[in-house]
C-alpha positions in Angstrom: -32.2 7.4 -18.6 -29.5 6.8 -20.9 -26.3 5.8 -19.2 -27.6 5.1 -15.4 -27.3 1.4 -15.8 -24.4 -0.6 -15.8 -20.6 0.3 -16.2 -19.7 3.4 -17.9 -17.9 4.1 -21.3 -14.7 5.2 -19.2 -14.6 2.2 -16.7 -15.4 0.0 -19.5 -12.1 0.7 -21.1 -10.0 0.2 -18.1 -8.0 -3.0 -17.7 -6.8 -5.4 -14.6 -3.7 -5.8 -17.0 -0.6 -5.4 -15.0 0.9 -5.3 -11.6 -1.4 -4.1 -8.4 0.3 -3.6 -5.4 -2.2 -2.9 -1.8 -1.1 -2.5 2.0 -3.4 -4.0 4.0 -4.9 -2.8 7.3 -3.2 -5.8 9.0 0.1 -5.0 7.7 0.2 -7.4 4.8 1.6 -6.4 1.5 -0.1 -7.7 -1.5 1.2 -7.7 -5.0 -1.2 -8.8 -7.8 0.1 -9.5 -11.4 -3.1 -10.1 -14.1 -1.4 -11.0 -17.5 -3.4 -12.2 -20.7 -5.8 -10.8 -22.5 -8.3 -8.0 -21.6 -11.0 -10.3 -20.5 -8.8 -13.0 -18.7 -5.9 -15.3 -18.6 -3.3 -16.0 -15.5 -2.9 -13.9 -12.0 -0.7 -14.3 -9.6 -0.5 -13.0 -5.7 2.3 -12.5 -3.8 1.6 -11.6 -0.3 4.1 -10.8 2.3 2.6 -11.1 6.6 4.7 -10.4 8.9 8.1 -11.6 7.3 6.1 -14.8 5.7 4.9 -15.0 2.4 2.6 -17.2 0.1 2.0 -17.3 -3.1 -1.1 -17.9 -5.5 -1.2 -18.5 -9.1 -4.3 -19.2 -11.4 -6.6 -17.9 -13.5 -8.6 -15.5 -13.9 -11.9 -13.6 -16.4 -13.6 -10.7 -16.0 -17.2 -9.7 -17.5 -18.1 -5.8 -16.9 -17.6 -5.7 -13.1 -17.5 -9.2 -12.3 -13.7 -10.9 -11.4 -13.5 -14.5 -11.1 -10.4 -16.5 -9.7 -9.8 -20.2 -10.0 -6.7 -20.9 -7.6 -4.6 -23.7 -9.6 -1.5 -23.5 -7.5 -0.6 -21.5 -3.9 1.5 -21.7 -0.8 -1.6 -22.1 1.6 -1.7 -26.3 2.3 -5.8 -27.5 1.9 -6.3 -23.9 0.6 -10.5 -23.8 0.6 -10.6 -21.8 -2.8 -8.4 -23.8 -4.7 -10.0 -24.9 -7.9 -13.4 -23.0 -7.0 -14.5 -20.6 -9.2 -14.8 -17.6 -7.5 -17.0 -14.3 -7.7 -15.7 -10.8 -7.0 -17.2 -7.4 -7.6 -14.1 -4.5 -9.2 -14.3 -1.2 -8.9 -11.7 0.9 -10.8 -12.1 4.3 -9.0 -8.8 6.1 -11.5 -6.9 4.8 -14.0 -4.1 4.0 -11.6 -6.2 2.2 -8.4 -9.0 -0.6 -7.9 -10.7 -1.9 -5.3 -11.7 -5.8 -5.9 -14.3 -6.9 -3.6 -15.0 -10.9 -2.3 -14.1 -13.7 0.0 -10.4 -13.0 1.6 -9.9 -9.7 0.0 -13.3 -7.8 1.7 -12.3 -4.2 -0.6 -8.7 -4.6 -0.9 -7.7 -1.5 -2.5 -4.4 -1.9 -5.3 -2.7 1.1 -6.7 -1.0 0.0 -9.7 2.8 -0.8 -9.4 5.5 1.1 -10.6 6.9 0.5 -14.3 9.2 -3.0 -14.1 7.6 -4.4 -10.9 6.9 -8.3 -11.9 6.0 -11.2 -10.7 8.0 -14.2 -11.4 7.5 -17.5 -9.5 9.9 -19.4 -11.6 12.6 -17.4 -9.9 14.2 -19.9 -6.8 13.0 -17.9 -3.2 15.5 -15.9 -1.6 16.0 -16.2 2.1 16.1 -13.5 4.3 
């Protein structure tokens, strides 16, 4: 039964590379930049709750279907992830959307972002 285990050919040549954006039941919006290499390198979150909004920055590898995150930096004082390496399950369901799968993101679902949409922490926060 050639082909019925494991990842396909065509998700195998997908890539987290890039900006994510989701919308989240509760009304949070969540941007998610993965930049490096194919299999890993830095991520950072962005998420915006009700006019609030933290941020996360670490690292991040991924082996066939398996993400994991190591918070190094975030918004969130005594954060419980941070520094824990930590196990989620992707599922790229088009070229353009993924669903990542794992403690505090139970199947978020990320469409990927519009050309130019980036991430950048260094920048000083605007108020509102």
């Amino acid at each position: 039964m050639a082909g019925s285990h494991g990842p396909s050919a065509w998700t195998a040549k997908q890539t987290l590379i890039g900006t994510w954006v989701a919308a989240l039941p509760d009304g949070a919006h969540v941007t998610l930049q993965f930049e490096g290499e194919r299999r890993g390198g830095i991520y950072k979150q962005l998420t915006r709750r009700n006019g609030a909004e933290s941020r996360e920055f670490g690292h991040w590898t991924i082996k066939l279907l398996e993400l994991r995150l190591i918070i190094m930096a975030t918004d969130v004082k005594a954060h419980p992830r941070f520094g824990v390496d930590t196990k989620y399950w992707v599922n790229f369901t088009s070229k353009d959307q993924v669903t990542i799968n794992g403690p505090e993101r139970p199947k978020w679902t990320f469409q990927r972002a519009d050309e130019g949409i980036r991430l950048d922490f260094d920048a000083p926060k605007t108020s509102a």
